[in-house]
Every structure is written in C-alpha cells, then in structure tokens.
C-alpha positions as CSV (number, residue, x, y, z in Angstrom):
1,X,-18.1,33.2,-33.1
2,X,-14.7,32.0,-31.8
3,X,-11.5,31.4,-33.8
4,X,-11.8,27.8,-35.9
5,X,-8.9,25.6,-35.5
6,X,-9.5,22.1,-36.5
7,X,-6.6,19.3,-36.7
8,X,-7.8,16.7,-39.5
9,X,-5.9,13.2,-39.7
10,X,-3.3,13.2,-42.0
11,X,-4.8,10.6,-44.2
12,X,-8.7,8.8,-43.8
13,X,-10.3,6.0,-45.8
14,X,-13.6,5.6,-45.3
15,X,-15.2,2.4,-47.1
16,X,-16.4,-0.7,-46.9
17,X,-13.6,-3.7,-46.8
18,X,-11.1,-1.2,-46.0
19,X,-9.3,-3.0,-43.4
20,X,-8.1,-5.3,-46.3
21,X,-5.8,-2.8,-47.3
22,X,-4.5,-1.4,-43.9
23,X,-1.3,-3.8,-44.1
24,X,-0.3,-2.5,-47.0
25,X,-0.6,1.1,-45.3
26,X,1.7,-0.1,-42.3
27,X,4.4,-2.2,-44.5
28,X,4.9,1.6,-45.9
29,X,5.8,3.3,-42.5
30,X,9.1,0.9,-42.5
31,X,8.2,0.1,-39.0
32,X,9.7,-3.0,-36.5
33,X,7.0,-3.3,-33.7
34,X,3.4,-2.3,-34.2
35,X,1.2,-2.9,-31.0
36,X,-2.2,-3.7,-31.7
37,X,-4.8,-2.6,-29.2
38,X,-8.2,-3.9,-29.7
39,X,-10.6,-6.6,-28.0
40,X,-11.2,-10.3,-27.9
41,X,-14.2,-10.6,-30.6
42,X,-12.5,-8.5,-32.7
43,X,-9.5,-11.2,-33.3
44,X,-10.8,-13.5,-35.8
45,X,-11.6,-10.9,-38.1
46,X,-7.9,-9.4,-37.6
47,X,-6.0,-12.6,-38.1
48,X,-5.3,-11.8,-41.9
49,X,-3.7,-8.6,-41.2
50,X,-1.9,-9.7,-38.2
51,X,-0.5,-12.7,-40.0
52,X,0.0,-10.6,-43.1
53,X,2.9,-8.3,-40.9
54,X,4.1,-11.4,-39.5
55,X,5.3,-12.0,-42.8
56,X,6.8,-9.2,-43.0
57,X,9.0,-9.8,-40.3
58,X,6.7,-7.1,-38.3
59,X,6.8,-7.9,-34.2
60,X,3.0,-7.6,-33.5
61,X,2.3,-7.3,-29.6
62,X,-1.6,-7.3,-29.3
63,X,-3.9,-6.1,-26.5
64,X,-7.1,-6.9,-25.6
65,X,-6.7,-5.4,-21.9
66,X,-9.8,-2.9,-22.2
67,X,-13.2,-4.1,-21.6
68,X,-15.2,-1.0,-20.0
69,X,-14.0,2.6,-19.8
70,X,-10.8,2.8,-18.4
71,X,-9.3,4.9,-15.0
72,X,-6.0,6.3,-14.6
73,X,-4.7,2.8,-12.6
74,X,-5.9,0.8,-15.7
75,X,-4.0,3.3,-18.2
76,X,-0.9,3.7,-15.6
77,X,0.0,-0.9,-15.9
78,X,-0.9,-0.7,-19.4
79,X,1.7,1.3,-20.2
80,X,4.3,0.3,-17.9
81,X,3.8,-2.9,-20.0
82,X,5.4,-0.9,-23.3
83,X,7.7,1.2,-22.0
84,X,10.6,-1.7,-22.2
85,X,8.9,-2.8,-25.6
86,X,8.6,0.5,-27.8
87,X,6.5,-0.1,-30.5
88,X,6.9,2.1,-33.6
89,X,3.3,2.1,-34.7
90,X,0.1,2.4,-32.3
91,X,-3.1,0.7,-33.9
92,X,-5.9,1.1,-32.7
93,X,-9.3,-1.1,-33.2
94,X,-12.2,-1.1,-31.3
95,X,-15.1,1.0,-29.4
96,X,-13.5,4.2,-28.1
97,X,-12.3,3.1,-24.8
98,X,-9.9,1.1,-26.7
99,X,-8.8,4.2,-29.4
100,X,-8.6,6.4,-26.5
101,X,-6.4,4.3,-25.1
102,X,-4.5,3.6,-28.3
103,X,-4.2,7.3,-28.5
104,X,-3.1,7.8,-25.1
105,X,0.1,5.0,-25.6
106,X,1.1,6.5,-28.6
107,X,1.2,10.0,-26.6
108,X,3.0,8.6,-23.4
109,X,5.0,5.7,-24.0
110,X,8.0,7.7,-24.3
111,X,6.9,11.1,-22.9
112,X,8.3,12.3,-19.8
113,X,5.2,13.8,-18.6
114,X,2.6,12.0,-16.2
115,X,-1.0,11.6,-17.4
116,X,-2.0,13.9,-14.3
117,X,0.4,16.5,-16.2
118,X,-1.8,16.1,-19.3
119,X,-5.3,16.0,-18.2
120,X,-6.8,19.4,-19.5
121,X,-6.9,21.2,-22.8
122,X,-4.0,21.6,-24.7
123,X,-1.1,20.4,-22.2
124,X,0.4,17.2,-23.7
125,X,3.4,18.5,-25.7
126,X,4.1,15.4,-27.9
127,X,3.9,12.7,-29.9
128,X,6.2,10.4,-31.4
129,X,5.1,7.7,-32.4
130,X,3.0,6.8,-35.4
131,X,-0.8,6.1,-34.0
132,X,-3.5,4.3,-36.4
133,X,-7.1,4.2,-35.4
134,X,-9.9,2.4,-37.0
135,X,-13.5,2.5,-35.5
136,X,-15.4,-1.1,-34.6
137,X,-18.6,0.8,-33.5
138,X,-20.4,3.6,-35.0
139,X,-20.3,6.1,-32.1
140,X,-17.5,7.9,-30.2
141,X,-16.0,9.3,-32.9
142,X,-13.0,9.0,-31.2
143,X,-10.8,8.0,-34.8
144,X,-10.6,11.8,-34.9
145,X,-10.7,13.2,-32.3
146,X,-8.4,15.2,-30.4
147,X,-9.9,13.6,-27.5
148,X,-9.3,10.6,-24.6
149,X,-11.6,10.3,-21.6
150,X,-10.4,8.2,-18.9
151,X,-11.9,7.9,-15.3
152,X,-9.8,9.0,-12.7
153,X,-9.3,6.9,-9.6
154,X,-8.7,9.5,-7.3
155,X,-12.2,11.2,-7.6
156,X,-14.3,8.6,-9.6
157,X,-14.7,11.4,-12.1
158,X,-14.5,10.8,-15.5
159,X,-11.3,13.6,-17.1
160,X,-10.4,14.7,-20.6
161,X,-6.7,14.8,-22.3
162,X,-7.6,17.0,-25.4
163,X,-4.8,17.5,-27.6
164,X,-4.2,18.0,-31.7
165,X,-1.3,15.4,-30.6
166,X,-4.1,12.8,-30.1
167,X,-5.7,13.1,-33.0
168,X,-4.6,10.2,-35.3
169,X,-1.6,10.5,-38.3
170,X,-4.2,7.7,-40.5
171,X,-7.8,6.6,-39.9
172,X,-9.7,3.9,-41.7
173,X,-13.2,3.7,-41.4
174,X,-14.6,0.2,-42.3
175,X,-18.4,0.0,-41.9
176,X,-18.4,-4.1,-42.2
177,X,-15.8,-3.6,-39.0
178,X,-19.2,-2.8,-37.2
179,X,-22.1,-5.4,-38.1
180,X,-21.1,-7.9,-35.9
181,X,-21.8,-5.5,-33.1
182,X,-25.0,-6.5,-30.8
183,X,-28.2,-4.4,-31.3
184,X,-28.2,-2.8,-27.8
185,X,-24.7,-1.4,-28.3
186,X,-25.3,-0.5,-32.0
187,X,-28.4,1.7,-30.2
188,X,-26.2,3.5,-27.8
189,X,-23.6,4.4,-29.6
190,X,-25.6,5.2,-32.5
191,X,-27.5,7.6,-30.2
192,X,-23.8,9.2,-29.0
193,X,-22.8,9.8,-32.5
194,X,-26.0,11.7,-32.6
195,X,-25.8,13.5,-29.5
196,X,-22.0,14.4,-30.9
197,X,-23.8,16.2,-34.0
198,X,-26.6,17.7,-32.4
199,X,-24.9,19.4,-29.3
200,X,-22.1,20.9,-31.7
201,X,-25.3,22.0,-33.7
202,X,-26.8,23.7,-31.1
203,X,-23.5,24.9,-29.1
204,X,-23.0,27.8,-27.7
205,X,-19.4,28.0,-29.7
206,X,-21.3,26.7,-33.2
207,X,-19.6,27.3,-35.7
208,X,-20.6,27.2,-40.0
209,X,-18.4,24.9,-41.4
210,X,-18.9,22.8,-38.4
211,X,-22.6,23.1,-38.7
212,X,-22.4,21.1,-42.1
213,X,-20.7,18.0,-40.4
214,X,-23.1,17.9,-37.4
215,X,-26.5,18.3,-39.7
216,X,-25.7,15.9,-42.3
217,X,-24.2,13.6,-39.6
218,X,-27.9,13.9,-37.8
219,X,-29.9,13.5,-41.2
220,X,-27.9,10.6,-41.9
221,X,-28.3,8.4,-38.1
222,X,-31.6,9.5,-37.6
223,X,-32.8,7.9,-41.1
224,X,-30.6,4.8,-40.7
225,X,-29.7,3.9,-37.1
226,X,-33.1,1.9,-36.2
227,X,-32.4,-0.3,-39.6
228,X,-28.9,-0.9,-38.4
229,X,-29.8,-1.6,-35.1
230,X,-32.8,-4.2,-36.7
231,X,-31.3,-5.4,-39.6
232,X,-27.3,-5.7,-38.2
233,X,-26.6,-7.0,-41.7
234,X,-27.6,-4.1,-43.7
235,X,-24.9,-2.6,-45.5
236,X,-26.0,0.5,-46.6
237,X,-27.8,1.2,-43.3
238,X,-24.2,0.4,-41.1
239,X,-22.3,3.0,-43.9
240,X,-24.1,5.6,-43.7
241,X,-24.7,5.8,-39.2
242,X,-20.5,5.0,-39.5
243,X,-20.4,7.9,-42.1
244,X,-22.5,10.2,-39.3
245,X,-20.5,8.8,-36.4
246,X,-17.3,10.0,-38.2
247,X,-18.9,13.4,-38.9
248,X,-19.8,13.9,-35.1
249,X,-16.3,13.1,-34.7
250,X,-15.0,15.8,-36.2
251,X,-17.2,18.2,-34.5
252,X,-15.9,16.8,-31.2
253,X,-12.6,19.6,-31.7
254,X,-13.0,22.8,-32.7
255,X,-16.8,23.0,-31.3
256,X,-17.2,19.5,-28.8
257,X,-20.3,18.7,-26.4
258,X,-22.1,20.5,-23.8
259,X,-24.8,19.5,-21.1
260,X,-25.7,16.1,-22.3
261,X,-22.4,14.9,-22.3
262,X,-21.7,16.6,-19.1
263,X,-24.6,15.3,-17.2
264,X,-23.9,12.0,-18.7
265,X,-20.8,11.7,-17.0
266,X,-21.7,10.9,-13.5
267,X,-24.0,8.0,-14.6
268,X,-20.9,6.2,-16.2
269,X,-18.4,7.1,-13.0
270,X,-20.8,6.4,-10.3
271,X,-22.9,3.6,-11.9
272,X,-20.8,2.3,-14.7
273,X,-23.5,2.9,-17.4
274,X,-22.7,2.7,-21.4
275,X,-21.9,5.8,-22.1
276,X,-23.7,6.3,-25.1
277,X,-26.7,5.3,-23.1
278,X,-26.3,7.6,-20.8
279,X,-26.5,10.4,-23.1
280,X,-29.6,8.7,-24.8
281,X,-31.2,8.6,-21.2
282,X,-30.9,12.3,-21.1
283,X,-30.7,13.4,-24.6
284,X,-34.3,14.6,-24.7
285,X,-34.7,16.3,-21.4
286,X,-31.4,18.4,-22.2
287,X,-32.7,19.6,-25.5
288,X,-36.2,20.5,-23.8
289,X,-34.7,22.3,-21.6
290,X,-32.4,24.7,-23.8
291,X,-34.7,25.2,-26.5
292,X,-35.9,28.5,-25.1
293,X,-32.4,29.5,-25.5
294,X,-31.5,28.2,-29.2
295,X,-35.0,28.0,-30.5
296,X,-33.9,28.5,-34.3
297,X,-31.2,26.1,-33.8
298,X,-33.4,23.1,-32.2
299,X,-35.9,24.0,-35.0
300,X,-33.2,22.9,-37.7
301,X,-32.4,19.8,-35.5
302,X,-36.2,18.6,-35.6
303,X,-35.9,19.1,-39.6
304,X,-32.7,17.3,-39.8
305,X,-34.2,14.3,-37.8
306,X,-37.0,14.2,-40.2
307,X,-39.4,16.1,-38.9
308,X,-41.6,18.5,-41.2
309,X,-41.1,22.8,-40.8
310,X,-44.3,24.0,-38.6
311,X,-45.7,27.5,-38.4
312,X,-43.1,28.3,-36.2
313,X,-39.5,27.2,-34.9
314,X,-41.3,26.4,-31.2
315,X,-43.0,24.0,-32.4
316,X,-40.9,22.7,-35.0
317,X,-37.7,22.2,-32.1
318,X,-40.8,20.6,-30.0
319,X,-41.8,18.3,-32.6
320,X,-37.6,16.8,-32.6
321,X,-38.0,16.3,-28.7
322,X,-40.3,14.0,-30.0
323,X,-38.8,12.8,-32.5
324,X,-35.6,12.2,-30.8
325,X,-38.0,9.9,-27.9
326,X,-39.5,7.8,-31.0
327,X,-36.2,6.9,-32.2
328,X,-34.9,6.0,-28.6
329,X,-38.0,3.6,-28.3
330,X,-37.8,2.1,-31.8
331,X,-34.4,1.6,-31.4
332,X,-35.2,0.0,-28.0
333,X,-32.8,1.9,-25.5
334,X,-34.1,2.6,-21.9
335,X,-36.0,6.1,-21.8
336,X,-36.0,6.3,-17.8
337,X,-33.3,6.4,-15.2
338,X,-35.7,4.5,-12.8
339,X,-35.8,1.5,-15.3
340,X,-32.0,0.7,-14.6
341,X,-32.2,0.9,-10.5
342,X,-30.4,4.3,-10.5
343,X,-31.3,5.1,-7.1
344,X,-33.5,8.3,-7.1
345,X,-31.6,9.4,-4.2
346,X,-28.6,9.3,-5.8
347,X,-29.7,12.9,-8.2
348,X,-28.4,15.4,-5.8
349,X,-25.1,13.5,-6.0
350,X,-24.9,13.7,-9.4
351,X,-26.1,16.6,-10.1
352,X,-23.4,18.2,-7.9
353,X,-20.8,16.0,-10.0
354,X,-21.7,17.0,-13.0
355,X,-21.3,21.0,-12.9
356,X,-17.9,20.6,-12.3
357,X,-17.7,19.7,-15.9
358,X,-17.3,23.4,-17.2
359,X,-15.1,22.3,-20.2
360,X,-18.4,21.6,-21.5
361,X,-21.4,22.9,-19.4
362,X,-19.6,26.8,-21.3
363,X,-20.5,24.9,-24.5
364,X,-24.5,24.9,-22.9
365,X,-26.6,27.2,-24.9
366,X,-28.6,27.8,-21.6
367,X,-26.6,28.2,-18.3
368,X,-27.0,25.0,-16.4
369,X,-27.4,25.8,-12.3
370,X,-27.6,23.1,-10.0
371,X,-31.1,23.0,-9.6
372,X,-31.6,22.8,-13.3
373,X,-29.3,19.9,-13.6
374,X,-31.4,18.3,-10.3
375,X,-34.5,18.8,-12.6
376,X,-33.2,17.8,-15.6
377,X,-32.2,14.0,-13.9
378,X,-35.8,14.0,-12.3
379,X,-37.9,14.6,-15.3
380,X,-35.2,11.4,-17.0
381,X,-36.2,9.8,-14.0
C-alpha cells in the first residue's frame, strides 16, 4: 500500500437546486470579473445567475468555445483570449472537457509556465485565481479532480496535467443540472463514472479509505443509471448516478485509472469517440482479462453491481463481466468496436499507442504487454 495523499475541495454542495445558491457563494469572494466557461444548451438555465452578478456590478465574460475534447492549439487561443482580461473567479459548467478547461485557465492565465511545462504529475506550481466547478453530466468526475486531459497536437495523443492546484477551491453538485442531458450521453458517461470506481477498486495502488468511495459509487450507478438513462426525468435516479459520479471522482487522485482508461485513449485521439464510450466498449474485456490477477477484488465488484456471492470468488467476478455487458445493453451503448467502423486494421496502431500510457497501465493489476492489449481490442472487436 502506498502513502495516501488526497486534496479535497475546499468547500462542496451536493443537492438538488443547488445552483440557485451559487451567486450568493461568488458575491462573497468580493470578486470584479468572473469568466464563465460552459456550453450553448446550458445558457438558458444559467441566465438567473448570470443576470443575478450583473446586478452586482460583476463583469461576466462567458464561454462556450468547447464542444469536443480539446488539444493543446484549442487550450493555447483560448487563453490568449484572457490573458489581457484577468478574471478573478474561474467557473466552470459543463461535461469535463469544459471543467478541465475551466481548471486549466484558472492554472495558466497568469502563470509563467507553458502547458508543455505542466503536462505530467505534479509540475504546475500554481494557482491564483479562485476556480469554481459544477458538473452538467454525471461522469468525469472532473469537479474534483486533480486532473485535465487535453489532446496534444503534436502527437494526437491524449496527455494529463495532474496537480492538487487543479483541483477546485468550491464545487457544487446539482443533479437537476443533468436531466436535460440526452440518453446516449447520460449512458456513456454514466458507464465512465463507473469505470472511475471500479478500476480504483480493483487497482493495483488500492487503497481502504478509497475503496469505500469506489464501492458505494458502483452500488449506487449500477442500480440507477439504466433508470436515468430511460426515465431522464427521474430525480432520485439522476441524484444518486451524480452522487456515484462524484465518488469516482475522488478516487481519480490518490488511486486514479488503469487499463481501461488507458486503452480507451487511442479510440478518442485517433477516432474522436465519446470517451466514456470508449471505456464502455472495453470495460468488460479489461476486467476479463485481469481477473486472474485480482480475483477477490473483481469478486466484490460483481457483488457491488448486484450480483449474488457464488461458491467461489471465480465465479462471482465472472458473473460482474456479465453483469457489467447487461447493463451496457440495457442502457443501449455499442458493445463492439466493429459496430462504429473502427477499422480492424487500425488495432495494431492502437494497441502500440496505448502502452505508452504508463501513468496508468502501473495502476493495471495484471501487466498489460502489447499482445495482450492487441487481444484485448480484438475480443471488443
């Protein structure tokens, strides 16, 4: 067991209606500028709070620039765009391309170092300026986080900034903030929130008091996300997969992801998919794979999806392979590689790309070589 070092936000509410009361929480910062990053269909339910610090006599310069997951180039104009207009407070509201990137301003727009200087583990050295996140899917996580992926341009592979600095001063969590979202995207990044718990369950680096976030954040999607993805309107059903998506975010720090997540990556870079679909796509080929090494652990997965204790831990950890497939159909998310025209040629490629993700292929309870990861994207194919 390594060291624990977690960085919590300095403040969360979690509840629904919450956003009601984040103007309030910004008047008391005593701040000039906010800048508001978020997206288009998010704007009409954001009007009250925007027009509330208007009021105020609060400049609000808002954002909607993010639309997919975002490379170096697109982070590089962004904030070129704020370095003459310094905003005090950073909000962030949206999936997590757009908190990533609402984490990554507040880092850099008045930071001397480049964003090539802080891709890595532990390199950016500050932050100044107060940064706000609030979640409008249930998935990434990202609200707290000490993480921000972004794609870089130079290699069309998809690079980490992981930092305590990037993990947010206050975070509201507003389950309503998430109903509106489509069914197909309530799916995927449902299913990442739940790949977030289950690969810190079953890490390499586990650790106990992380292990209580990541099962209850599984018990809790696995028994409401194909509600929330049917019935978009369902209160209870869209608290409690935002309740497990904020628990797999705080496993994302002090224990993070491993070969899912890894092999994930090349599917976004190369063909641009979701990325929680990607993980869903290979979620159950991953955990088939290690389960000879983390039997016990997979075992306790299968349970905390809902599935009953067998005779033995083999075929309990079997039974959540299973499991894990049943909820990807009900919830209506493509189970094959083949059935989005990923090109079966295309596997050596991307099987090569994705061991040089060792930040979190060390996480893999089972050592990952290349053929493995080639055999891994053909049984997903």
């Amino acid at each position: 067991m390594q060291n624990l070092k977690i960085h919590f936000p300095g403040k969360l509410i979690f509840g629904s209606g919450v956003l009601a009361d984040l103007s309030q929480e910004i008047f008391q910062l005593n701040c000039k500028e906010v800048l508001l990053v978020t997206i288009e269909p998010l704007l009409l339910q954001l009007q009250t709070l925007i027009s509330q610090l208007k009021e105020k006599g609060i400049g609000v310069t808002i954002d909607t620039s993010v639309i997919q997951e975002p490379s170096f180039s697109d982070f590089d104009k962004l904030i070129n765009k704020f370095k003459t207009n310094v905003p005090d407070v950073v909000v962030g509201i949206g999936g997590g391309s757009v908190l990533d990137i609402a984490k990554l301003i507040a880092a850099q727009v008045d930071n001397t170092q480049t964003l090539q200087e802080i891709v890595g583990n532990g390199l950016l050295k500050q932050r100044n300026k107060k940064l706000i996140c609030l979640p409008a899917t249930a998935g990434t996580g990202s609200e707290v986080s000490p993480n921000a992926i972004l794609v870089d341009d130079a290699d069309n592979q998809k690079k980490g900034i992981i930092s305590p600095y990037l993990v947010p001063d206050i975070v509201y969590v507003d389950p309503l903030l998430t109903t509106s979202v489509p069914a197909i995207i309530t799916a995927a990044t449902g299913l990442d929130a739940l790949t977030h718990c289950l690969e810190a369950y079953t890490n390499k680096f586990a650790q106990p008091f992380i292990d209580i976030y990541a099962y209850e954040g599984m018990r809790l999607i696995a028994a409401n996300l194909v509600q929330a993805v049917h019935q978009g309107n369902d209160a209870e059903a869209r608290t409690h997969v935002a309740m497990g998506s904020l628990l797999g975010g705080f496993c994302l720090g002090p224990v993070n992801t491993a070969a899912v997540h890894a092999l994930s990556y090349p599917l976004g870079s190369m063909f641009h998919l979701a990325h929680g679909l990607s993980n869903a796509l290979l979620l159950p080929y991953v955990m088939a794979f290690n389960i000879p090494a983390a039997t016990r652990r997979y075992a306790d997965v299968a349970v905390a999806l809902g599935c009953n204790r067998e005779a033995d831990d083999l075929s309990t950890a079997l039974g959540g392979v299973e499991k894990i497939k049943s909820l990807i159909a009900e919830c209506g998310v493509p189970d094959k590689l083949s059935k989005l025209n990923i090109p079966r040629e295309a596997i050596p490629q991307m099987a090569e790309d994705a061991l040089k993700i060792t930040r979190l292929l060390n996480n893999n309870p089972r050592e990952v070589t290349l053929s493995d990861a080639i055999a891994i994207y053909e049984e997903a194919y």
